[in-house]
C-alpha positions as a printed NumPy array, in Angstrom:
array([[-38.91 ,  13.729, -28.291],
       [-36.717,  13.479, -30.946],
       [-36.955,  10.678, -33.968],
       [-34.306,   9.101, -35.807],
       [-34.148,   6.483, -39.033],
       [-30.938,   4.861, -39.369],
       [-31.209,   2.737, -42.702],
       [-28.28 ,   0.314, -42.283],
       [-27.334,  -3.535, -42.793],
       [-28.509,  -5.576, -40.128],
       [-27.043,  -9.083, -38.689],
       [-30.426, -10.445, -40.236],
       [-30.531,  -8.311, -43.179],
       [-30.908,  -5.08 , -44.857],
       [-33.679,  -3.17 , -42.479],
       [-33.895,   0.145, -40.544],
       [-33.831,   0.926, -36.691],
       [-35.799,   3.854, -35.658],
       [-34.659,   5.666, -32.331],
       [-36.728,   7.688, -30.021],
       [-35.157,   9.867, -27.877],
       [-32.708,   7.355, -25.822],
       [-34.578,   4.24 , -27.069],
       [-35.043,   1.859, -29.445],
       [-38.65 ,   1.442, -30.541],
       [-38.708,  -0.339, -33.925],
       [-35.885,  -2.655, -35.702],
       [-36.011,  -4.521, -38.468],
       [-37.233,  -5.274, -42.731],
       [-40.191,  -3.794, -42.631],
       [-38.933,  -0.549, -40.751],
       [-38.67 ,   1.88 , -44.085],
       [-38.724,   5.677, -44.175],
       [-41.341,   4.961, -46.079],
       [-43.238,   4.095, -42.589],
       [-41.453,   6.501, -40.007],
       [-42.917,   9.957, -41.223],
       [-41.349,  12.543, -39.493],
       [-38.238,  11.035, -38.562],
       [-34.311,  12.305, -39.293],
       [-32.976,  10.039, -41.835],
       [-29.549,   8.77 , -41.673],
       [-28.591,   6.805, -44.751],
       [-25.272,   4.224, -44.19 ],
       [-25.489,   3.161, -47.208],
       [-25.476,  -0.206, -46.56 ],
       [-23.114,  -0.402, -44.197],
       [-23.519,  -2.881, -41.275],
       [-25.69 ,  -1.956, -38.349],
       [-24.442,  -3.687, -34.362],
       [-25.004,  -3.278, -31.437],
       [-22.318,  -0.874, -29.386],
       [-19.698,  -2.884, -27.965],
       [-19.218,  -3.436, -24.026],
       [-15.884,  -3.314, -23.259],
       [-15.39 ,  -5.797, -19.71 ],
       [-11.973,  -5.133, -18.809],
       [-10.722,  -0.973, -19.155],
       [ -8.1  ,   0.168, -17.039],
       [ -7.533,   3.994, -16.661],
       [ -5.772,   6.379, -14.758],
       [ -8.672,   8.253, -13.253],
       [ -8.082,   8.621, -10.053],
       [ -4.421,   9.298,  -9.79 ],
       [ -2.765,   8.51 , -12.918],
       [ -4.441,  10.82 , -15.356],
       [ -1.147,  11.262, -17.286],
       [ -1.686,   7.927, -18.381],
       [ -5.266,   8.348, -19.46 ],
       [ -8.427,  10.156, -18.045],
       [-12.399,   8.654, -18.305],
       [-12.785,  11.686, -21.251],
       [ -9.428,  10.03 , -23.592],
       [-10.404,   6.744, -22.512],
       [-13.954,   7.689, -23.616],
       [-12.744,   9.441, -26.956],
       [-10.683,   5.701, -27.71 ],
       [-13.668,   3.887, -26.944],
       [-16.062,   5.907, -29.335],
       [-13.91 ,   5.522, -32.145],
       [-13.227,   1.825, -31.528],
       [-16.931,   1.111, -31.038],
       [-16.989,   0.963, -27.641],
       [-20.187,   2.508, -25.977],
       [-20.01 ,   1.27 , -22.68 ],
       [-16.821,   0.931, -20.802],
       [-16.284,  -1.255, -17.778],
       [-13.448,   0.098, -15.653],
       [-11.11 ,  -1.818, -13.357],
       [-10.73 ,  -0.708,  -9.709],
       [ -6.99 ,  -0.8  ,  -9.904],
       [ -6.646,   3.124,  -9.666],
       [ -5.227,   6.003,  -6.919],
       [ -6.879,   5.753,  -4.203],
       [ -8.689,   2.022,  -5.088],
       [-12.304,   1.291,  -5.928],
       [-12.888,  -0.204,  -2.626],
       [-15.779,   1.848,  -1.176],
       [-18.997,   3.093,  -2.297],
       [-18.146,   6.598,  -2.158],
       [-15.307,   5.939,  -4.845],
       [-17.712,   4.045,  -6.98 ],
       [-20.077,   7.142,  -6.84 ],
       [-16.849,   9.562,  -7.517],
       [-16.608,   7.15 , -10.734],
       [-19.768,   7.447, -12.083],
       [-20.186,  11.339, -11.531],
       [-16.592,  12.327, -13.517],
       [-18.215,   9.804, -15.708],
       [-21.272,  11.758, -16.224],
       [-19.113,  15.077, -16.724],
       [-16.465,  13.759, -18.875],
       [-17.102,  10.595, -20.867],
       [-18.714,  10.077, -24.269],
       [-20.016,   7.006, -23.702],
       [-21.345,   5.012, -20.646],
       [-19.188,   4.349, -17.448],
       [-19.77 ,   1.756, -15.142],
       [-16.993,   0.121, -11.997],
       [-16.545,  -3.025, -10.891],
       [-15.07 ,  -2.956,  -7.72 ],
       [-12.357,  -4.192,  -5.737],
       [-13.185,  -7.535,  -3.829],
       [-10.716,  -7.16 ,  -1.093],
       [ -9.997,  -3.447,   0.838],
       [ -6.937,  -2.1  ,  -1.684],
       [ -6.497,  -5.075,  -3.372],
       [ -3.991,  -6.666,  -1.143],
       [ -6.084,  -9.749,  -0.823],
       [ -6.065,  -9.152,   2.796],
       [ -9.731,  -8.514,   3.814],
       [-13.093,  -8.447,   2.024],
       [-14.11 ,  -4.797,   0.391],
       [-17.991,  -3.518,   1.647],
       [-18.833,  -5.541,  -1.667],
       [-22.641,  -5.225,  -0.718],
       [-22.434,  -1.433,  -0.4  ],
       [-20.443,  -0.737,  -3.334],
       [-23.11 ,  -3.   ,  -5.453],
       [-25.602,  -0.432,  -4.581],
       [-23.94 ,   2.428,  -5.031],
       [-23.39 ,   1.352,  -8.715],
       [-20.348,  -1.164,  -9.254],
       [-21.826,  -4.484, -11.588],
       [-18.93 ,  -6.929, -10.663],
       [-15.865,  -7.485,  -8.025],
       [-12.593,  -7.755,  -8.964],
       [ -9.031,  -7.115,  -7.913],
       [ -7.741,  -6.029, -11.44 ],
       [ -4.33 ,  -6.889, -12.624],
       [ -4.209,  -9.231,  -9.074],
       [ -5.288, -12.586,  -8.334],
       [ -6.849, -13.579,  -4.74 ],
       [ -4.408, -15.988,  -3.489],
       [ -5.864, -16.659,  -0.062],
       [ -8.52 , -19.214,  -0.96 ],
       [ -9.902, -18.916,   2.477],
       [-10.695, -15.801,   1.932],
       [-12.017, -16.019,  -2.2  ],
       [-14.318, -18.478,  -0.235],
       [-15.743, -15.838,   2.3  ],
       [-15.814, -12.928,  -1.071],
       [-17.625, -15.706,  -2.959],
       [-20.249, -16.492,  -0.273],
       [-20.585, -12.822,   0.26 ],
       [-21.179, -12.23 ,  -3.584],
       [-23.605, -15.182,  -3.773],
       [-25.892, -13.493,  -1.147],
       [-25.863, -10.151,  -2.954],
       [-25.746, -11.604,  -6.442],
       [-22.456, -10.542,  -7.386],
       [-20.183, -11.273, -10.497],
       [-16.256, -12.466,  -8.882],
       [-14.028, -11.283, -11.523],
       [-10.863, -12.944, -11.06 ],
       [ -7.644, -12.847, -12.802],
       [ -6.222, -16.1  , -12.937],
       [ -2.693, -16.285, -12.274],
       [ -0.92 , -17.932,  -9.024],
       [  1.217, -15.482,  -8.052],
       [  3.625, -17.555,  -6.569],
       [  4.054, -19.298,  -9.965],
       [  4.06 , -16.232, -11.979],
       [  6.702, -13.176, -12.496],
       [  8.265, -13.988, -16.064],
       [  8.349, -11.45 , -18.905],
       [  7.142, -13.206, -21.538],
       [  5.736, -16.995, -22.409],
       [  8.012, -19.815, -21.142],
       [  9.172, -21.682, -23.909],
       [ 11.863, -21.889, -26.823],
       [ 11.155, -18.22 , -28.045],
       [ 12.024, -16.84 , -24.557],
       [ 15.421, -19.094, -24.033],
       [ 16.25 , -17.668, -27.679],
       [ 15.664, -14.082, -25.838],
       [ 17.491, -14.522, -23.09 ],
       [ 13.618, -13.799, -21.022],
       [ 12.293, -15.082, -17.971],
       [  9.427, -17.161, -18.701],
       [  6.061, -17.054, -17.375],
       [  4.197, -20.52 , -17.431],
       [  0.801, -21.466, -18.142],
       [  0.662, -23.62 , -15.489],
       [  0.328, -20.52 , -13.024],
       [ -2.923, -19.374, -14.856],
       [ -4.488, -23.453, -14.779],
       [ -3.799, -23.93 , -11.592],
       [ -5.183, -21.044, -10.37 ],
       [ -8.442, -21.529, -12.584],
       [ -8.839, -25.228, -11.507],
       [ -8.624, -23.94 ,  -7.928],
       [-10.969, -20.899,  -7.93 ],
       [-13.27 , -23.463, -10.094],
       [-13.439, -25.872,  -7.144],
       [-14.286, -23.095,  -4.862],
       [-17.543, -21.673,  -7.028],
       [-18.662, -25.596,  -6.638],
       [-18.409, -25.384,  -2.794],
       [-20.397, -21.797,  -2.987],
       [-22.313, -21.8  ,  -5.397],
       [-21.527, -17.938,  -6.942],
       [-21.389, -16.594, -10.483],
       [-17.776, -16.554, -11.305],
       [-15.947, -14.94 , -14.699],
       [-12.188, -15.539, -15.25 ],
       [-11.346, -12.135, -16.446],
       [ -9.269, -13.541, -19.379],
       [ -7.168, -17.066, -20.218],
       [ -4.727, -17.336, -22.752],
       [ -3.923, -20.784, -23.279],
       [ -5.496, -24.03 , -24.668],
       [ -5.261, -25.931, -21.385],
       [ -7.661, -23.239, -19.841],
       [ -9.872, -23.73 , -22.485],
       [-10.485, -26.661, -21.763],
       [-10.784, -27.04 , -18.118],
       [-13.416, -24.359, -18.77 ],
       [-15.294, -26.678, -20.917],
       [-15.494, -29.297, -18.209],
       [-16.684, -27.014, -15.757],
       [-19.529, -25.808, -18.102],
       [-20.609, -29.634, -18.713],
       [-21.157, -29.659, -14.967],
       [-23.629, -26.829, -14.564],
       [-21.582, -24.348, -13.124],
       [-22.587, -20.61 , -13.186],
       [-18.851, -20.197, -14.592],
       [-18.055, -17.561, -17.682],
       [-14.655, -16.397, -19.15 ],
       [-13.077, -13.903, -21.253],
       [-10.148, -13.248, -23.631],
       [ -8.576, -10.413, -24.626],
       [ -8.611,  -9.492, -28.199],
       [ -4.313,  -9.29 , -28.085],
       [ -4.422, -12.824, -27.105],
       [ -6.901, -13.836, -30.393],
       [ -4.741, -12.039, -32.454],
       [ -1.129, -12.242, -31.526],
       [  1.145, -15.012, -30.446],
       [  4.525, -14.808, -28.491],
       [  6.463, -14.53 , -31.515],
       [  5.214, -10.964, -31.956],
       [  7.334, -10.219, -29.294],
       [ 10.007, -10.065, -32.136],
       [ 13.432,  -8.314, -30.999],
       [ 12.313,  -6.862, -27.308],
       [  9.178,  -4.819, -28.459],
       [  7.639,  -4.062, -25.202],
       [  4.437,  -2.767, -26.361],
       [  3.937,  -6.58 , -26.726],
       [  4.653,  -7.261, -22.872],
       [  0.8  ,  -8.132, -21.326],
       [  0.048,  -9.952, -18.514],
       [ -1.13 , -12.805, -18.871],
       [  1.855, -12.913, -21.717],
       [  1.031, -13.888, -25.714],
       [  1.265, -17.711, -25.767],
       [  2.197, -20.066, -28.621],
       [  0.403, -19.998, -32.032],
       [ -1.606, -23.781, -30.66 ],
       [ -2.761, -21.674, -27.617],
       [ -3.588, -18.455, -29.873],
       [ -5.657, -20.75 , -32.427],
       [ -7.465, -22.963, -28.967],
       [ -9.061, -19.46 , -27.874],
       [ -9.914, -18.653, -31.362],
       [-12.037, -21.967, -31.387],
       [-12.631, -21.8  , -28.044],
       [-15.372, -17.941, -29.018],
       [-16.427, -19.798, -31.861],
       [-17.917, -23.025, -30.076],
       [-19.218, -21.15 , -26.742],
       [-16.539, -22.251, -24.657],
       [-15.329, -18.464, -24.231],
       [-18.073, -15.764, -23.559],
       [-16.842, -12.657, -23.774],
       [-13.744, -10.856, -25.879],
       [-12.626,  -7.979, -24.741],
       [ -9.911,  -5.322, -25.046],
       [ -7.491,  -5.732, -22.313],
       [ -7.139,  -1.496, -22.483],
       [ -4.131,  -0.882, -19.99 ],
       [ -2.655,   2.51 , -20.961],
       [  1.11 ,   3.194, -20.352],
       [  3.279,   5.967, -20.792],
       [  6.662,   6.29 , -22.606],
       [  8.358,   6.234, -19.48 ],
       [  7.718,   2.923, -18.006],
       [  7.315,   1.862, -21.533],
       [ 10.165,   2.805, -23.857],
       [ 12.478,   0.58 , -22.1  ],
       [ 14.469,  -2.865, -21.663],
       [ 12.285,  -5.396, -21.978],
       [ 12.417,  -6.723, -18.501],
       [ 12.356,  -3.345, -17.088],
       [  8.988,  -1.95 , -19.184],
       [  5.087,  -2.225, -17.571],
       [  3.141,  -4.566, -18.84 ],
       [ -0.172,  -3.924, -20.775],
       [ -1.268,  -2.081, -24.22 ],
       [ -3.87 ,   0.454, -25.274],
       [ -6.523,  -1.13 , -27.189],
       [ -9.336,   0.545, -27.009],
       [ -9.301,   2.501, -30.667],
       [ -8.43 ,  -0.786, -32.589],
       [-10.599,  -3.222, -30.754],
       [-13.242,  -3.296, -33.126],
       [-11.072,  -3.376, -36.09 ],
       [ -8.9  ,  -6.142, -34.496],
       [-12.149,  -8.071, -34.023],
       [-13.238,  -7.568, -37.627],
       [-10.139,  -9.619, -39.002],
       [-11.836, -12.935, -36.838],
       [-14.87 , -12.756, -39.255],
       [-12.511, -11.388, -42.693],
       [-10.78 , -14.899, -42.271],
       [-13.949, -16.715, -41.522],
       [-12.753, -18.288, -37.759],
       [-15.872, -16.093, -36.296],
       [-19.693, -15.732, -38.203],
       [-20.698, -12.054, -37.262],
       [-23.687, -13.169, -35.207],
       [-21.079, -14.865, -32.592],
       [-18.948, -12.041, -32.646],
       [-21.605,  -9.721, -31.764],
       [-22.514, -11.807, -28.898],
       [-18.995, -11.789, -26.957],
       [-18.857,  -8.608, -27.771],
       [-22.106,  -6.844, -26.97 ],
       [-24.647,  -9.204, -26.154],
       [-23.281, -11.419, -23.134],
       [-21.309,  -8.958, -21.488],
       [-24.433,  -7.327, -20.698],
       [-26.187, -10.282, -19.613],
       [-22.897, -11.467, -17.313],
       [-23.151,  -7.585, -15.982],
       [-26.708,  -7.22 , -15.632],
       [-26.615,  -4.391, -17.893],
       [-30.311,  -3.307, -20.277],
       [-27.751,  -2.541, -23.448],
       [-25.648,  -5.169, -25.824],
       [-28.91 ,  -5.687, -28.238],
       [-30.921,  -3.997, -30.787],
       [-34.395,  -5.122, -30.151],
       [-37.468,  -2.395, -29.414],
       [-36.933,  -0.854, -25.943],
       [-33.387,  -1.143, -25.578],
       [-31.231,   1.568, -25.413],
       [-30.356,   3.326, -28.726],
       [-26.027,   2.449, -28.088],
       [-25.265,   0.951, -31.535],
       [-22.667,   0.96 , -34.215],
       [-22.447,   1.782, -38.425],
       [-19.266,  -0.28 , -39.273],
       [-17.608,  -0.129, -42.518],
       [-16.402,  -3.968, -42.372],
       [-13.804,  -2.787, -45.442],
       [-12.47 ,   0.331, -44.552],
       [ -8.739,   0.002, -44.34 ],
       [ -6.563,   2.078, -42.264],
       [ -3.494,   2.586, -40.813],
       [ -2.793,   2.6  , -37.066],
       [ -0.69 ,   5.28 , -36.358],
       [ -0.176,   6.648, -32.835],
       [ -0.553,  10.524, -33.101],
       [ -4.442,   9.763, -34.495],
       [ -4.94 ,   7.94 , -31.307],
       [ -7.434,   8.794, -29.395],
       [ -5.877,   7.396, -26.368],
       [ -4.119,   9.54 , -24.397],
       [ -1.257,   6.174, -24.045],
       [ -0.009,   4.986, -27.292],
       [  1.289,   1.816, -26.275],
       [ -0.707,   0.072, -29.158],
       [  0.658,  -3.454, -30.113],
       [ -1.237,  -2.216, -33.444],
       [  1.29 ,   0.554, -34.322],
       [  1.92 ,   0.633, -38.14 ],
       [ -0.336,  -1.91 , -38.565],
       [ -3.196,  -1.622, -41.729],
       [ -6.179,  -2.987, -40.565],
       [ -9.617,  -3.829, -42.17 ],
       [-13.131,  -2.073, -41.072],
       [-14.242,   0.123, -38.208],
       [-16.761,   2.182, -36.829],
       [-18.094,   5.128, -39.247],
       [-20.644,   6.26 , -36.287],
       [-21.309,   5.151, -32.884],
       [-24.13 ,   5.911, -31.293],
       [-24.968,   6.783, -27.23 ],
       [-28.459,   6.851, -25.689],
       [-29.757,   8.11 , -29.359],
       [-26.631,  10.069, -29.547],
       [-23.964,  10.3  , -32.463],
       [-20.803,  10.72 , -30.198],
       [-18.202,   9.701, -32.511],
       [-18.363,   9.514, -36.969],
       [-15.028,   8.784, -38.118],
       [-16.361,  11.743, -41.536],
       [-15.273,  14.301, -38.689]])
């Protein structure tokens, strides 16, 4: 079985990790080359040592859509932006909504991606919020959450059944919180959309919503995860329902941490997401909201589009932005300007998404699996959208310099990606 030494920086302190086979069996000071005879050497150089990222919330266009982006570029994007395990939406062509689709998943997976694979699936039969998906079935077959993707489950009669159904099979609800009925605006509602000339799209759609679904994991008693909030009101009612006990977690997208709805500048689409940048108050509330625990889990909000539903009037383009090359990197500027220490930043990123998703990866201890990151927290470079791995380029990043990213990353004891090549 093969032995590797990587010699590296760790989150505690310079140290080595020594890999066997797919495994972890030794981490930390006193692991030396001096003490691992026999082992392949790899030398960082003192570069930082983490754990590979777990990416929660990937959209792709496998099945159906491959134009847009397959599980191999989606796979290429995430190795170079740190990513070793992907979590992809069921929002594809045909739907995740049955466990043979969530074993047609994990097989092109095991052909074609560089890193690991895993579905959630769809909580209601083509996410139509009409009737509960065989959310039992598809849990065995593989899937490690429910969710209905880019929609939110309006009926609460029926997010009441899902949940009690999820409860009894120990299922995450992934839920993306937006009233629909309150929702539909292009960008943030507020001064900088009037200036525009935009419909706005208010927070209030994503509160209520979160207050409501909130109300219904106290009746139930399931494990629930808001899929990502973007404004300081959310953050908040979050809080409150943490101080009561509830098994409640939430996520933000790394756009959201890093952007604000002034970005949006003269009509650049590739800044049109769903839920839409907020105000700089909101942007700095989530920013707080990772560093004091509030917020569990940052992710990249990955939603390839193509130049044809893109490269258009504002109200007319998708919504949604490639993110999964830069999400590292974009990460890295929370702990350059000191709003994130780099233990907390490994946590949302690696750490507790595996926990949330039952998953054995997101830490470098002995017996884990060997998925880990070198990261060059100084390397600058420039985002430009032919060296995109993605096979999308809709990168809110584009021209952008940013600061550090992944030199190697690291699969099962693996080297699928070093940014030397």
């Amino acid at each position: 079985m093969k032995r590797a030494f990587i010699n590296a920086e760790l989150v505690s302190g310079h140290g080595g990790l020594l890999i066997e086979g797919e495994r972890i069996v030794a981490i930390g000071k006193d692991v030396t080359a001096a003490n691992v005879a026999g082992a392949e050497v790899h030398d960082c150089k003192g570069k930082m040592l983490l754990a590979g990222l777990i990416d929660m919330r990937v959209f792709t266009g496998e099945p159906g859509s491959e134009y847009r982006e397959s599980l191999a570029s989606a796979s290429e994007a995430a190795a170079a932006g740190g990513v070793t395990t992907m979590i992809v939406m069921p929002n594809t062509n045909p739907i995740i909504d049955d466990a043979a689709m969530v074993d047609f998943i994990q097989r092109r997976a095991r052909d074609t991606a560089k890193v690991r694979v895993a579905p959630m699936a769809a909580i209601t039969k083509g996410c139509v919020g009409d009737a509960i998906a065989e959310l039992g079935l598809m849990k065995e077959a593989g899937a490690v959450a429910a969710t209905d993707g880019i929609k939110s489950v309006a009926n609460a009669a029926l997010l009441r059944r899902a949940m009690l159904y999820a409860r009894d099979h120990d299922i995450l609800i992934v839920q993306h919180v937006d009233e629909p009925s309150l929702s539909g605006g292009m960008m943030n509602a507020g001064e900088r959309a009037s200036v525009l000339g935009l419909s706005g799209s208010y927070s209030l759609s994503e509160v209520m919503l979160l207050e409501r679904d909130l109300r219904l994991v106290e009746m139930t008693g399931c494990r629930y995860h808001a899929a990502q909030i973007s404004c300081a009101e959310s953050v908040a009612v979050m809080a409150r329902a943490k101080a009561k006990g509830l098994d409640v977690s939430c996520g933000v997208s790394i756009n959201h941490l890093s952007l604000n709805e002034s970005d949006v500048g003269p009509y650049r689409t590739f800044f049109k997401l769903s839920p839409p940048l907020r105000g700089e108050e909101d942007r700095q509330a989530l920013v707080a909201g990772v560093a004091d625990g509030v917020i569990d889990v940052i992710h990249s909000g990955h939603d390839p589009q193509s130049d044809d539903t893109k490269r258009l009037p504002f109200a007319e383009a998708a919504f949604g932005a490639v993110g999964l090359d830069t999400f590292l990197s974009v990460a890295l500027n929370l702990l350059h300007n000191k709003s994130i220490e780099l233990a907390r930043l490994s946590h949302v990123l690696s750490e507790m998404p595996a926990k949330l998703l039952g998953l054995s990866q997101g830490k470098l201890v002995a017996g884990a699996p060997a998925d880990f990151i070198v990261v060059d927290p100084n390397r600058n470079w420039k985002v430009e959208p032919a060296k995109l791995h993605s096979r999308s380029k809709n990168s809110p990043f584009e021209r952008r310099t940013l600061e550090g990213r992944a030199i190697q990353t690291w699969v099962a004891g693996r080297k699928v990606y070093s940014y030397a090549d």
